[in-house]
PLY file of the C-alpha trace (Angstrom):
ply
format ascii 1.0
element vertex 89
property float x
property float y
property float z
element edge 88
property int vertex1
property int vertex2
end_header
11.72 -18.62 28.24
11.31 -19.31 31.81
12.26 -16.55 33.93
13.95 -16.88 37.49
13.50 -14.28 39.68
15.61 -13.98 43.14
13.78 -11.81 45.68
15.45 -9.02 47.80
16.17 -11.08 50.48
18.74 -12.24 48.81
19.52 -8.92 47.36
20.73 -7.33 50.64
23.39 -9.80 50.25
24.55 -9.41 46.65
23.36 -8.62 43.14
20.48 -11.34 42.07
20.21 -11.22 38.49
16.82 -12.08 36.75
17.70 -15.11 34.65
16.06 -16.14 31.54
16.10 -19.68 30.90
15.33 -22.54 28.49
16.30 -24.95 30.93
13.39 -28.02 31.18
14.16 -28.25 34.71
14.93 -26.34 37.88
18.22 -27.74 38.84
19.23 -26.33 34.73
18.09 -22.83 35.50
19.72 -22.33 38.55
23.09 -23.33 37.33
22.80 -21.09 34.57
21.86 -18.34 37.19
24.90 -19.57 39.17
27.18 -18.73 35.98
25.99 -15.32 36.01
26.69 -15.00 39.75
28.42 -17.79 41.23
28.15 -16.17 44.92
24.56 -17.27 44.60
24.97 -20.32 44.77
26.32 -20.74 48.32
23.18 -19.15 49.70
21.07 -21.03 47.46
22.51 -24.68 48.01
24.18 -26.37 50.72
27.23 -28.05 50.60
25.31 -30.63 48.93
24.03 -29.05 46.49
20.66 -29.67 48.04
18.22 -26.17 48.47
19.30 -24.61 51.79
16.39 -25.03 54.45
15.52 -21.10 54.79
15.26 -21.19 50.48
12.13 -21.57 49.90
11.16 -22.11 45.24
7.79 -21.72 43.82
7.11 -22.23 40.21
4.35 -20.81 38.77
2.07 -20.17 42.42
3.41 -23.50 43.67
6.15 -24.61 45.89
8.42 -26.81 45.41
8.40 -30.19 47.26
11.64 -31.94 46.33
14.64 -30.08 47.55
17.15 -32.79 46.64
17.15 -33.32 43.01
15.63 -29.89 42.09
14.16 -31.94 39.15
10.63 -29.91 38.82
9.89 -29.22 35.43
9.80 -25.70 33.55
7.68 -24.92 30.67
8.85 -21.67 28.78
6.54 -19.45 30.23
7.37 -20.41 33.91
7.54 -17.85 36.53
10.35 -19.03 38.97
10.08 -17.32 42.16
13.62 -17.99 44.94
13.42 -16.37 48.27
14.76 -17.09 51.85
12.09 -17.63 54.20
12.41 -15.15 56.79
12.26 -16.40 60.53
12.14 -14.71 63.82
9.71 -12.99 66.38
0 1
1 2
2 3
3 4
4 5
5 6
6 7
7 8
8 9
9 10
10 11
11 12
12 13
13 14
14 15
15 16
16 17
17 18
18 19
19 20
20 21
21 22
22 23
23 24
24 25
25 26
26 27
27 28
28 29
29 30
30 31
31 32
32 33
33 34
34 35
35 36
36 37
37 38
38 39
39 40
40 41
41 42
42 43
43 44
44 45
45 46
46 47
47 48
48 49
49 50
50 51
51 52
52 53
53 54
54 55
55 56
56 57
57 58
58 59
59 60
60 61
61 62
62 63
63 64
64 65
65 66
66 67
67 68
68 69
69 70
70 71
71 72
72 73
73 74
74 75
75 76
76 77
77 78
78 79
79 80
80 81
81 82
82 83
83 84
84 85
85 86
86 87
87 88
């Protein structure tokens, strides 16, 4: 199974589960990380539903491009890394 894995940033905030999924696509996985902790999702996604400009996703070593659809595919022994880009001086 794919496994998504939510970096501390985004632990100082609230509990980030590590999610094992069988999703075949990003958007999939995240939602069923969502159902374990829907808080998540707010600092995940925007109002949208889109992936909030500070989130930054890489699957296995590489990021994400599309941050609209969230449609990137997942293989069962993906690596799913989600962190918020940190920013500042």
């Amino acid at each position: 199974m794919a496994q998504l894995i939510f970096t501390q940033q985004l632990a100082r905030f609230l509990p980030v589960p590590q999610v094992a999924s069988d999703a075949g696509d990003l958007r999939t996985a995240l939602e069923q990380a969502f159902t374990e902790q829907p808080r998540l999702r707010s600092y995940v996604l925007d109002e949208q539903g889109h992936l909030r400009a500070n989130v930054v996703i890489f699957i296995d070593g590489q990021r994400t491009r599309e941050r609209q659809r969230l449609d990137d595919a997942l293989q069962p022994e993906s690596q799913v890394y989600i962190l918020q880009a940190l920013s500042g001086g």
